[in-house]
mmCIF file of the N, C-alpha and C atoms, coordinates in Angstrom:
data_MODEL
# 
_entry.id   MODEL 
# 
loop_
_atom_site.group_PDB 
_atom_site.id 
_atom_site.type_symbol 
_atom_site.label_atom_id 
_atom_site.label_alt_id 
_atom_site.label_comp_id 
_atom_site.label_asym_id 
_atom_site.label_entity_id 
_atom_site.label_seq_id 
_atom_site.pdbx_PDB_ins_code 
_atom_site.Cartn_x 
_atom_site.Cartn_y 
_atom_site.Cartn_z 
_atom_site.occupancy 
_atom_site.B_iso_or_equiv 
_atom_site.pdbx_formal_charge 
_atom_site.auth_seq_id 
_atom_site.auth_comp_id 
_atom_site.auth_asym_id 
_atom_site.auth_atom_id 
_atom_site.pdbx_PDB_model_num 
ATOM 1   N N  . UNK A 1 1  ? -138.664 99.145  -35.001 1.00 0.00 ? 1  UNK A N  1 
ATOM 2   C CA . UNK A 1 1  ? -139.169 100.130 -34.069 1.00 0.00 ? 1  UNK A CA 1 
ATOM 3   C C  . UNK A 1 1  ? -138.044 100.670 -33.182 1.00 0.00 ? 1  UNK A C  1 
ATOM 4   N N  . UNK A 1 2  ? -137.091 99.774  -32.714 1.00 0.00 ? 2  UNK A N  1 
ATOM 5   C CA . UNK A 1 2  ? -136.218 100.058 -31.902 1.00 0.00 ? 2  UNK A CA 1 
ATOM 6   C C  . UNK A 1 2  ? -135.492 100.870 -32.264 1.00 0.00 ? 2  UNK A C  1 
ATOM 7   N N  . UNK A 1 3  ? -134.991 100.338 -34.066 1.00 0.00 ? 3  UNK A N  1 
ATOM 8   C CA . UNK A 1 3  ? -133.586 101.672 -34.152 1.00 0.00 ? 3  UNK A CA 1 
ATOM 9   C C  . UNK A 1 3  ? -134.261 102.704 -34.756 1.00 0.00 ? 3  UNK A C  1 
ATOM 10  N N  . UNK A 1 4  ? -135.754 103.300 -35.189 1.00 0.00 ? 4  UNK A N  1 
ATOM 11  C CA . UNK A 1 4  ? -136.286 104.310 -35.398 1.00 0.00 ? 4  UNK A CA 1 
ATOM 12  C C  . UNK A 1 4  ? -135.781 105.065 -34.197 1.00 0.00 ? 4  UNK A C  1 
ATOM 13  N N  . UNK A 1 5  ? -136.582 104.616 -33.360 1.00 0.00 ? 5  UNK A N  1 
ATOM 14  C CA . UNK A 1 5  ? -136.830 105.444 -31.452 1.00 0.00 ? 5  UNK A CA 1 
ATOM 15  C C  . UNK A 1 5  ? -135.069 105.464 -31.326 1.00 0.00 ? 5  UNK A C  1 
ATOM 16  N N  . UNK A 1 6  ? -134.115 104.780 -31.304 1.00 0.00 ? 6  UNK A N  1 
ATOM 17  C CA . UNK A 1 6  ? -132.495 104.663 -30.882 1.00 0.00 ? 6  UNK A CA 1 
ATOM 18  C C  . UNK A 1 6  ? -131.825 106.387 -32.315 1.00 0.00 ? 6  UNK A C  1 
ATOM 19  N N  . UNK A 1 7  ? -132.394 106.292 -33.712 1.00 0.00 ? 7  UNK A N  1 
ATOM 20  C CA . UNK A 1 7  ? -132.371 107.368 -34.466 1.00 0.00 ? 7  UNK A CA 1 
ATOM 21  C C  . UNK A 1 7  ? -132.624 108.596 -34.047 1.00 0.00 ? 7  UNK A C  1 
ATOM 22  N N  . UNK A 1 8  ? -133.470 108.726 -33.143 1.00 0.00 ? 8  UNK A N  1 
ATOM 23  C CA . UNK A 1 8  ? -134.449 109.692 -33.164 1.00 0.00 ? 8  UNK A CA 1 
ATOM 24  C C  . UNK A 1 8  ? -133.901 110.383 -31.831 1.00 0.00 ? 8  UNK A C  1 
ATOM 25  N N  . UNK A 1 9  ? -133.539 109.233 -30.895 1.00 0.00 ? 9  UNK A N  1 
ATOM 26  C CA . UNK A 1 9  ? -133.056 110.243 -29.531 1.00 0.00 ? 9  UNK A CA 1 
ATOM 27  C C  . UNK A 1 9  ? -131.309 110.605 -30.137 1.00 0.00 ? 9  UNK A C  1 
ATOM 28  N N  . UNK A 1 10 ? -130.927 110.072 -30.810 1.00 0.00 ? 10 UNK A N  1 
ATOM 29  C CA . UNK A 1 10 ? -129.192 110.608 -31.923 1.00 0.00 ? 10 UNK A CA 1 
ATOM 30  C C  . UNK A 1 10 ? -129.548 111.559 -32.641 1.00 0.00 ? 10 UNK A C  1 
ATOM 31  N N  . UNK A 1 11 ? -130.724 112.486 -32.564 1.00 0.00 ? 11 UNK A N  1 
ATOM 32  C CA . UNK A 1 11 ? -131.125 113.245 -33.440 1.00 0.00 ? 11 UNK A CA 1 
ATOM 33  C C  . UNK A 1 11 ? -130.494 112.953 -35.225 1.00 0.00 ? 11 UNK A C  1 
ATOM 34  N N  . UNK A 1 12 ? -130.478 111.520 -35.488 1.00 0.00 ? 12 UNK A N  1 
ATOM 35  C CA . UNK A 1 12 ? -129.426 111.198 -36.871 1.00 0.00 ? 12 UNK A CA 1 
ATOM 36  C C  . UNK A 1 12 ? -130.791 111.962 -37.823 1.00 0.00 ? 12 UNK A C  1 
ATOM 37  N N  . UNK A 1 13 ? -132.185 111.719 -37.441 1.00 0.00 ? 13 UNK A N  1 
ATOM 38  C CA . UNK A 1 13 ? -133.190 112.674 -37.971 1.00 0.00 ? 13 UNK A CA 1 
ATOM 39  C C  . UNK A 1 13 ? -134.398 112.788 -37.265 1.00 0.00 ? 13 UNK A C  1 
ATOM 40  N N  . UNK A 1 14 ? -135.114 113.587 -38.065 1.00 0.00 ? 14 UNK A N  1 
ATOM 41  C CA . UNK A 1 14 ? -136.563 114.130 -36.967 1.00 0.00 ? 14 UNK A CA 1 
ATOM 42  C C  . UNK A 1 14 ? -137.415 113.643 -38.265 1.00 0.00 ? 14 UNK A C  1 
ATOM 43  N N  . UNK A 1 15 ? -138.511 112.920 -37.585 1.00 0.00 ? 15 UNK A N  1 
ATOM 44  C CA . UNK A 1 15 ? -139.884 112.652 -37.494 1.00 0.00 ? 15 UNK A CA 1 
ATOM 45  C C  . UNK A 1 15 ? -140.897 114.448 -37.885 1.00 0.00 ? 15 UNK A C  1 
ATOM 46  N N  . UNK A 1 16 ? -141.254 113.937 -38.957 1.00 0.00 ? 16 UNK A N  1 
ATOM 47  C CA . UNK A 1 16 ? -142.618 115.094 -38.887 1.00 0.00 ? 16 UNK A CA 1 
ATOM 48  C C  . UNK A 1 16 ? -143.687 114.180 -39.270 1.00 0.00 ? 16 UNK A C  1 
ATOM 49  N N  . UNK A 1 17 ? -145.011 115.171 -39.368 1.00 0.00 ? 17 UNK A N  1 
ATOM 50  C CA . UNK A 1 17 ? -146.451 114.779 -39.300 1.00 0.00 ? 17 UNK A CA 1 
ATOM 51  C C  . UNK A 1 17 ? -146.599 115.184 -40.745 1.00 0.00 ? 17 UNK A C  1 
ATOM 52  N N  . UNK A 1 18 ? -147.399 113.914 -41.220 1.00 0.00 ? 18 UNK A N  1 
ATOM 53  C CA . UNK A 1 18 ? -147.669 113.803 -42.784 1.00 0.00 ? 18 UNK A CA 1 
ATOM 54  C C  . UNK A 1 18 ? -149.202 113.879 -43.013 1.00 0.00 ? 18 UNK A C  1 
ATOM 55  N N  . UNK A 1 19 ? -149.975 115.078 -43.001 1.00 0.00 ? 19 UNK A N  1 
ATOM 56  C CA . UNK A 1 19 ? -151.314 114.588 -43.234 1.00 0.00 ? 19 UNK A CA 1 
ATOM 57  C C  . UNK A 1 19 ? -151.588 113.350 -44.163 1.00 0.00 ? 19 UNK A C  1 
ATOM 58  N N  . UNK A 1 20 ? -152.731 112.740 -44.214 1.00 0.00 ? 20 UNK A N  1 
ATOM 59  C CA . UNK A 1 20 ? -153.298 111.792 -44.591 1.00 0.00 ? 20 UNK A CA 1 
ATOM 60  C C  . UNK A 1 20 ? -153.521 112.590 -46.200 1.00 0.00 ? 20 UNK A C  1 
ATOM 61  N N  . UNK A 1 21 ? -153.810 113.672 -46.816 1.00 0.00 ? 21 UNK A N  1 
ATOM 62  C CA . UNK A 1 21 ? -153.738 114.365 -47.842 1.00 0.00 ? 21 UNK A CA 1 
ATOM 63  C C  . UNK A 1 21 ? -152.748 114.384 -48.144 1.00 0.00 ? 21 UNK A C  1 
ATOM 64  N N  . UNK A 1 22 ? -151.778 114.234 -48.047 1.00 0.00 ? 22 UNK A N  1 
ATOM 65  C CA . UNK A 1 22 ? -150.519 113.904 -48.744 1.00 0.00 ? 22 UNK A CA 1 
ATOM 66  C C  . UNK A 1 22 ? -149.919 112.202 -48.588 1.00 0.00 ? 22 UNK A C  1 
ATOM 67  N N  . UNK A 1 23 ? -150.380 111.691 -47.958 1.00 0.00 ? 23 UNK A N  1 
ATOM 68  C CA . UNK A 1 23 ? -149.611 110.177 -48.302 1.00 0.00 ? 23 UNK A CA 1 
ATOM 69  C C  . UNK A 1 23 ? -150.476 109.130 -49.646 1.00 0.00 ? 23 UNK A C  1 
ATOM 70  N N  . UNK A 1 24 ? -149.676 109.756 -50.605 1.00 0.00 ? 24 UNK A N  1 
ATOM 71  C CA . UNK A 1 24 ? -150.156 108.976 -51.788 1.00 0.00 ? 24 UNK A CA 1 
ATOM 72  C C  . UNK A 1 24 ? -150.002 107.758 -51.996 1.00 0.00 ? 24 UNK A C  1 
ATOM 73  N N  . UNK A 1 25 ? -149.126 106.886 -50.746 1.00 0.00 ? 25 UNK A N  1 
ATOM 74  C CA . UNK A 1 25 ? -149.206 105.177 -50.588 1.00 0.00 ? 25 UNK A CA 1 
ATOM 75  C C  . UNK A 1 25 ? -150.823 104.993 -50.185 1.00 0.00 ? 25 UNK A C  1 
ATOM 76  N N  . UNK A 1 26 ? -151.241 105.839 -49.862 1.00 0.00 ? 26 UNK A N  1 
ATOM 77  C CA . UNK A 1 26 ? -152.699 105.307 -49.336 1.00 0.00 ? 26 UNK A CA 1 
ATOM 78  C C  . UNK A 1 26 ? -153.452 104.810 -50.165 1.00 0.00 ? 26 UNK A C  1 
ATOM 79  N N  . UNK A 1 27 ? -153.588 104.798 -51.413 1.00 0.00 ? 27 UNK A N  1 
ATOM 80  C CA . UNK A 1 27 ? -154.361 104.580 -52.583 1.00 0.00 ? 27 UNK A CA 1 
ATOM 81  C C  . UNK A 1 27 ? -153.856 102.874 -52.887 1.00 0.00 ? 27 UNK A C  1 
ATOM 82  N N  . UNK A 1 28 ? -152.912 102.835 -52.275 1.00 0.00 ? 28 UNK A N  1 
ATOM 83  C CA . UNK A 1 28 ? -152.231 101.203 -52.522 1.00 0.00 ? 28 UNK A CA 1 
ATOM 84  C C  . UNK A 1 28 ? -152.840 100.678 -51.383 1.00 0.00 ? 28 UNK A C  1 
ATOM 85  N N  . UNK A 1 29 ? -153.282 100.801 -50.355 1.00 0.00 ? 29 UNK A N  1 
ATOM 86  C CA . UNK A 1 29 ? -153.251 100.350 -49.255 1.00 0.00 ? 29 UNK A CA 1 
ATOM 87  C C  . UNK A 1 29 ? -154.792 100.384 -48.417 1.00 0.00 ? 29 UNK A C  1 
ATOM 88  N N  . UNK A 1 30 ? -155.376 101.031 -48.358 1.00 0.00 ? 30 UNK A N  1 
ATOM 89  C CA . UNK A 1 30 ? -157.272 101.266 -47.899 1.00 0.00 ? 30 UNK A CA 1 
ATOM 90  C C  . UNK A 1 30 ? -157.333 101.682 -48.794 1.00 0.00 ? 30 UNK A C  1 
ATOM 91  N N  . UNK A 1 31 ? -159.357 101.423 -49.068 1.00 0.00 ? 31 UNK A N  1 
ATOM 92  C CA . UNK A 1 31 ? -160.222 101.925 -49.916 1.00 0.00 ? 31 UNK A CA 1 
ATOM 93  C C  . UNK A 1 31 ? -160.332 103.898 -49.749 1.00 0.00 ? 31 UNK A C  1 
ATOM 94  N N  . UNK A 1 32 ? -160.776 104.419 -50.723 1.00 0.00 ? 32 UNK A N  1 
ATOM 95  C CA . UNK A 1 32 ? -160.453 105.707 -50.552 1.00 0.00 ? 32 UNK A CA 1 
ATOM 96  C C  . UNK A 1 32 ? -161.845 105.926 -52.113 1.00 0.00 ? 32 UNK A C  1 
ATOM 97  N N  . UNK A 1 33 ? -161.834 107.552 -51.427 1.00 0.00 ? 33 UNK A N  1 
ATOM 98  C CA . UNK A 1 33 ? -163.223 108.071 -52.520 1.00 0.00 ? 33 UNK A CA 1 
ATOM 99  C C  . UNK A 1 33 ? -162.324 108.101 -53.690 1.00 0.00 ? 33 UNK A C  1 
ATOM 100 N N  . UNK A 1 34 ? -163.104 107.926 -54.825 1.00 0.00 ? 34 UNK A N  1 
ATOM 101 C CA . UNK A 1 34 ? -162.916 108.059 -56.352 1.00 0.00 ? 34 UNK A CA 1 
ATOM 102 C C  . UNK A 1 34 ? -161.934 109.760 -56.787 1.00 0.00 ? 34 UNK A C  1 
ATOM 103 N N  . UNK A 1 35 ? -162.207 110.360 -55.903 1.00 0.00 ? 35 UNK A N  1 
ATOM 104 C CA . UNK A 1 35 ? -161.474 111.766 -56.529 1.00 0.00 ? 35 UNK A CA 1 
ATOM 105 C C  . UNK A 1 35 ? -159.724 111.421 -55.296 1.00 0.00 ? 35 UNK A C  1 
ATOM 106 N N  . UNK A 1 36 ? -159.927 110.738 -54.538 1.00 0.00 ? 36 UNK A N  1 
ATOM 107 C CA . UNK A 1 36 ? -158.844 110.799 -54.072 1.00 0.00 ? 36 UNK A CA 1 
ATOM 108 C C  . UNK A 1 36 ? -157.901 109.937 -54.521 1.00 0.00 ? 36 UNK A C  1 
ATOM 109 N N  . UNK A 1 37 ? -158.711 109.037 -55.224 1.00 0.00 ? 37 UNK A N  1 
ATOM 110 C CA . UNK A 1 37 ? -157.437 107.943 -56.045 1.00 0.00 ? 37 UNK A CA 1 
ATOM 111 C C  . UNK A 1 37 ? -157.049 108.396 -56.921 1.00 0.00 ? 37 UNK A C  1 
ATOM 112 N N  . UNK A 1 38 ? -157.989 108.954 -57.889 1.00 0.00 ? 38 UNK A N  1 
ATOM 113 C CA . UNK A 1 38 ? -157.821 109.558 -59.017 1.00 0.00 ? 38 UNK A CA 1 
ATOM 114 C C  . UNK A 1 38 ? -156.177 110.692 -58.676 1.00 0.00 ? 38 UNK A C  1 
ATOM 115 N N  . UNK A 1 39 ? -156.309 111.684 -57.883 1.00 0.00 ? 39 UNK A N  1 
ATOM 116 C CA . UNK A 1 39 ? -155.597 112.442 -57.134 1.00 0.00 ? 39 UNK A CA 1 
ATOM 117 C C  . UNK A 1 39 ? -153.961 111.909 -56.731 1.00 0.00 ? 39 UNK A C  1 
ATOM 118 N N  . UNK A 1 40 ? -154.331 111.033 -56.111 1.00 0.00 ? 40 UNK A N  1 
ATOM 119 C CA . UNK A 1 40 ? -153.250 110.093 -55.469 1.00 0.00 ? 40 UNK A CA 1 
ATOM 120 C C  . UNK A 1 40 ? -152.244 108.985 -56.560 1.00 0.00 ? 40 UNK A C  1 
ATOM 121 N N  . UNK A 1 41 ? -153.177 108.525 -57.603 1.00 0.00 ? 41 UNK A N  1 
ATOM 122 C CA . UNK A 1 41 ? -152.588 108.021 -58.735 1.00 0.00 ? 41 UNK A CA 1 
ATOM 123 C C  . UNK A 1 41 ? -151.701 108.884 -59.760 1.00 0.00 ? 41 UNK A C  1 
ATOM 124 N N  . UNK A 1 42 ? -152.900 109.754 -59.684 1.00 0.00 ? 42 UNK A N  1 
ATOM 125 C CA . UNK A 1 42 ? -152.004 111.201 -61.277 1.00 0.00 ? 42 UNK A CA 1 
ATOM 126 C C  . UNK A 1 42 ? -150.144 111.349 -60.068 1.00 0.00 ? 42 UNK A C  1 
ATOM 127 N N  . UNK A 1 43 ? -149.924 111.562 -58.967 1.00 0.00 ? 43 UNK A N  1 
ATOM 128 C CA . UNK A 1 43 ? -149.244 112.202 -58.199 1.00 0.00 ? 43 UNK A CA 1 
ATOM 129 C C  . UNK A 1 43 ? -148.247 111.054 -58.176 1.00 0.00 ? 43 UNK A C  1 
ATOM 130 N N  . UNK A 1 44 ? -149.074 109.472 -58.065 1.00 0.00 ? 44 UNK A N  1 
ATOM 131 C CA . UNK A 1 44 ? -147.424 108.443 -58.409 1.00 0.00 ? 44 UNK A CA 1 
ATOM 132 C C  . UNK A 1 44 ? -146.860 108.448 -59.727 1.00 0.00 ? 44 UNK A C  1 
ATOM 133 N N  . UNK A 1 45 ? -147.715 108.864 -60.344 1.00 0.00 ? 45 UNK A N  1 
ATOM 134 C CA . UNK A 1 45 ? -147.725 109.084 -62.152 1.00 0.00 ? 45 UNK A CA 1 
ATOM 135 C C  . UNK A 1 45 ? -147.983 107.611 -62.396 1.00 0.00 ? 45 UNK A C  1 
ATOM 136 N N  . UNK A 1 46 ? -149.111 106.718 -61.713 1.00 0.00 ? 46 UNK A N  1 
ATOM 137 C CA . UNK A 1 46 ? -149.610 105.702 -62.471 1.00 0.00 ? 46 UNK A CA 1 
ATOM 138 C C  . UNK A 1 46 ? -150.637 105.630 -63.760 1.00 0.00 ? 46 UNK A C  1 
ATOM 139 N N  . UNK A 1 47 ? -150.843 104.740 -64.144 1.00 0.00 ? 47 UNK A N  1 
ATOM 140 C CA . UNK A 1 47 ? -151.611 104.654 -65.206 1.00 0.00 ? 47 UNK A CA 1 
ATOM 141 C C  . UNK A 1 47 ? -152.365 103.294 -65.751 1.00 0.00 ? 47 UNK A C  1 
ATOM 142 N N  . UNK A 1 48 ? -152.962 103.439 -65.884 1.00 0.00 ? 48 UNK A N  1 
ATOM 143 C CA . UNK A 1 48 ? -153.935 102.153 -66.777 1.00 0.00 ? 48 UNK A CA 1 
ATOM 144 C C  . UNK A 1 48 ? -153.734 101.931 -68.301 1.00 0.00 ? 48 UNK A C  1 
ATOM 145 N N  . UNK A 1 49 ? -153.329 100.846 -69.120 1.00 0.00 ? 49 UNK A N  1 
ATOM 146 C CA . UNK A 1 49 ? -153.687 100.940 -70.031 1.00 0.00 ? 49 UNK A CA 1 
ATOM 147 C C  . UNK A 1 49 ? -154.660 100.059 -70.952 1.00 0.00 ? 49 UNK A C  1 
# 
């Protein structure tokens, strides 16, 4: 946490806002509706076999 916030006032980079529609770790991580995994999987390029 510290050297994020110590990064961030060095401007070494900037922080943006990631809607929740785009973070395709989410499908690894909470339950989520059936079209959004589906969605979120095709996009890691996982697969079942």
């Amino acid at each position: 946490y510290h050297f994020i916030c110590f990064a961030v006032e060095n401007n070494s980079f900037h922080l943006i806002y990631c809607p929740t529609d785009n973070m395709v770790a989410d499908t690894l991580t909470k339950p989520l509706p059936i079209i959004k995994v589906k969605h979120f999987t095709s996009a890691l390029r996982l697969r079942s076999d």
